[in-house]
N, C-alpha and C positions, 0 to 999 in steps of 0.2 A: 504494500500500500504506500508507502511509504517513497519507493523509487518514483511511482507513478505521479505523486503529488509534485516531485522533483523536478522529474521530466516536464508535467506540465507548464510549472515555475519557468526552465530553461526555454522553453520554447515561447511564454511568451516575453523574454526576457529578449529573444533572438527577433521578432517582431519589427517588421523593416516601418521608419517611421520616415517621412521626407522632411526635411527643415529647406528655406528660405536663408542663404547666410549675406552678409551685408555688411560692408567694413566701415567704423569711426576710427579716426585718427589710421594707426597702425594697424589697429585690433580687430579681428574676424567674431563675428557672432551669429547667432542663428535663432529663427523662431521656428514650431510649427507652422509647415505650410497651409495648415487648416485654420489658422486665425489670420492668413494674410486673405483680403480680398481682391485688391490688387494694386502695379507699383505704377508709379505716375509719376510724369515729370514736373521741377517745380514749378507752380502756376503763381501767380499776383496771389499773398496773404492778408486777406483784412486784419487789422492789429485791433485787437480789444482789451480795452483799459480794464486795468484792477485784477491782472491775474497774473498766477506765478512768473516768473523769471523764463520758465524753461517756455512756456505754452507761447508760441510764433503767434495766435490767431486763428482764423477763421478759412475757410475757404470754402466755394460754393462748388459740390461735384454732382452735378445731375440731377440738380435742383435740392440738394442734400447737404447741409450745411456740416461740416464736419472739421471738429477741432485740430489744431496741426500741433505737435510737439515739438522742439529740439532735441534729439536724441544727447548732442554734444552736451546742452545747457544742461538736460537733467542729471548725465551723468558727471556735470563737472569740468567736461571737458575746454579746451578755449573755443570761442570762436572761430568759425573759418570761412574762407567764402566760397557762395557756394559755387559748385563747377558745372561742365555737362554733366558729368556722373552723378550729382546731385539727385536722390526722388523722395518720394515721400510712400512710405509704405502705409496704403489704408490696411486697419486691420479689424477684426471685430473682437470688440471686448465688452463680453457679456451682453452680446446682441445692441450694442453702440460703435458704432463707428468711428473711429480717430486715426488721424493721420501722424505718424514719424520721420520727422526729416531725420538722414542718414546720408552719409557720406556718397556711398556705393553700393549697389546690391549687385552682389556678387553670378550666384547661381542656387539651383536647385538640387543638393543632396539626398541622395537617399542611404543610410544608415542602418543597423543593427542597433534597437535600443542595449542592445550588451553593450557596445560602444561607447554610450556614455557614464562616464566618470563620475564621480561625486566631488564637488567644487573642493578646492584644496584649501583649508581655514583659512589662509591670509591666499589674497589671490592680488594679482600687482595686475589692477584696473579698474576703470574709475565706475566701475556696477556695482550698485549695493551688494554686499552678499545675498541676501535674502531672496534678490529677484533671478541668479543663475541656477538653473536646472542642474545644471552637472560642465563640465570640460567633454570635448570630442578630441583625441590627438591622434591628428591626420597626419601623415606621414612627411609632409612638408611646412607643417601648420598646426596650431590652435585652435578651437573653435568655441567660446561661451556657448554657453546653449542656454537664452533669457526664457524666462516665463514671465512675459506681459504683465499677466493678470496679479503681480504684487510688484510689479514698478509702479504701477497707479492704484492706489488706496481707493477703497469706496467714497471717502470726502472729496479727493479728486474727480471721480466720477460725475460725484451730483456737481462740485462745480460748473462741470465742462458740460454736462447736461442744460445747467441754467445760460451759460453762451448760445445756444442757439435754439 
């Protein structure tokens, strides 16, 4: 009974997941491809007063008003300008919609959830601990692996909710 439970375990541990990966500054990262809906290049941001530091604003996507983050600003990083490679990954979180400015979106991996890591206690990058899933180490590379859904707090939510 007991190997059986194992086995199970192993297999779905082996479960091919695909991530989204997307570089700030140096650093490679990746989401679930199932919270992205899709990447876009950067359009004109409406700027709206009295909200955090990180939040760029507004932007109107298909008659869809939809909040834009700085990926860089939340996690500390400096400012850069932005390039062609510049996009804004919309993603859904918790059935809202919000957009992430981001350096570069890389590609589309597909993975072995064995593959991911458990983040290593002091990690040299500027993500909360809290919000990385685990490390992937790709054989030329790094990869965070973020979970969205605790970079942005439910208080953040209803804010960004009350923006549009």
């Amino acid at each position: 009974m007991q190997n059986a439970l194992q086995t199970r375990v192993d297999e779905t541990r082996n479960e091919l997941i695909q991530l989204v990966s997307f570089k700030l500054e140096e650093e490679e990262y990746g989401v679930n491809v199932l919270k992205v809906r899709e990447i876009i290049r950067m359009p004109s941001i409406t700027r709206v007063p009295n909200t955090p530091h990180y939040v760029e604003g507004v932007i109107n996507l298909r008659g869809k008003v939809i909040p834009i983050i700085s990926m860089r600003k939340r996690f500390g990083l400096p400012e850069g300008e932005n390039s062609s490679q510049t996009r804004i990954m919309v993603m859904d979180m918790e059935g809202e919609l919000m957009g992430f400015v981001v350096d570069a979106v890389s590609e589309v991996i597909r993975i072995s959830e064995s593959e991911i890591q458990p983040p290593p206690a002091v990690v040299n990058s500027a993500v909360e601990q809290e919000c990385l899933s685990g490390v992937i180490n790709q054989t030329e590379r790094l990869l965070f692996f973020l979970d969205l859904e605790k970079l942005i707090t439910q208080d953040e939510r209803r804010l960004f909710s009350g923006m549009i």
